[in-house]
C-alpha positions in Angstrom: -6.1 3.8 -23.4 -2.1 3.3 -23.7 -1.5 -0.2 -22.5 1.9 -1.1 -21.0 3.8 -3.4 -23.8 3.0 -7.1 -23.9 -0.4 -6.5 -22.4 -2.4 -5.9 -25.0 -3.1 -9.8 -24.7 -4.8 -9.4 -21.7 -6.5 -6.1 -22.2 -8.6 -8.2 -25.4 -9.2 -10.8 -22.3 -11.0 -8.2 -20.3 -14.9 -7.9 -20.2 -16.3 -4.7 -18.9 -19.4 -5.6 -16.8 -22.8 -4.0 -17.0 -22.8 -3.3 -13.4 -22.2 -4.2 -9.6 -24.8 -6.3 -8.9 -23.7 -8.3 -12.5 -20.4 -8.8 -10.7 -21.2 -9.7 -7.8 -23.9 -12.7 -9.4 -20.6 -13.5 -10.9 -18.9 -14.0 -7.6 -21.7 -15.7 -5.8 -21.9 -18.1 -8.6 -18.8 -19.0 -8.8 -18.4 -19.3 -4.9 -20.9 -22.2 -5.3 -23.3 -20.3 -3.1 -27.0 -20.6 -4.8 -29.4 -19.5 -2.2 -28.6 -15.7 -1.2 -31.2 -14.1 0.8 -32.5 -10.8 -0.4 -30.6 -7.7 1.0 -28.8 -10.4 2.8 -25.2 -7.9 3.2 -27.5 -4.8 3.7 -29.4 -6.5 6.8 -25.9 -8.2 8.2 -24.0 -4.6 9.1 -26.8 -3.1 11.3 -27.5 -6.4 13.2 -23.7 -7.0 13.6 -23.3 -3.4 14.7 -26.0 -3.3 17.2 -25.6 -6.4 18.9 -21.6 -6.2 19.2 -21.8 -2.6 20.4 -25.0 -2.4 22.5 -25.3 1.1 22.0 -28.4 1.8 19.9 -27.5 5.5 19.8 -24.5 5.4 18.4 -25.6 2.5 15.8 -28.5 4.4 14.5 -26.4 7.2 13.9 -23.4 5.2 12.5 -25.8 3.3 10.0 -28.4 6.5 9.0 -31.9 4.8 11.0 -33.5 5.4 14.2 -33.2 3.7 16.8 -36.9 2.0 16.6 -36.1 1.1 13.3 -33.2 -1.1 14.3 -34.9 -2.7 17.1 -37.8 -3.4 14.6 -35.5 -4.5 12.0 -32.1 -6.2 13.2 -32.6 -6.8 17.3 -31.9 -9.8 18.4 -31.1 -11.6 14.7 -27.6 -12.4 15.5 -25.7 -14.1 18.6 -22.9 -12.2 20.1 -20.7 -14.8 19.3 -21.4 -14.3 15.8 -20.9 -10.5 16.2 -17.5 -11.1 17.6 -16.6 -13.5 14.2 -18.0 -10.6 12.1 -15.8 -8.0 13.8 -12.8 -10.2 14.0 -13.0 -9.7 9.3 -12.0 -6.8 10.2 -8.8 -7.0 12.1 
């Protein structure tokens, strides 16, 4: 790879990670947040989505499940006020 001069210094500083989930340790860790619940960020989404919109439809077809699987899954896990603070990321 052809680095732009007077880079090289930070090319050598660079470390390639093994993967996403590496990374993403990396960030958590250094966030100071220990305790990260399993699937935590794939769970969030479809309770978010379903609670803010109210349209189970539309969610289940948004997100790739069925409806019963995200009233068995993510009903009722969030307030709505926490929905609207999810959304508002976004804006």
């Amino acid at each position: 790879m052809e680095l732009l001069d007077g880079h090289e210094q930070w090319w050598k500083a660079v470390k390639p990670l093994k993967s996403l989930l590496e990374r993403f340790e990396q960030l958590r860790e250094s966030a100071g947040i220990h305790d990260w619940p399993m699937n935590a960020m794939r769970h969030t989404a479809p309770s978010h989505w379903l609670n803010f919109y109210q349209d189970e439809a539309k969610a289940a077809l948004h997100l790739g499940h069925s409806p019963a699987m995200l009233h068995s899954h993510y009903k009722a896990l969030v307030t709505r006020r926490e929905s609207e603070e999810f959304f508002e990321l976004w804006r």
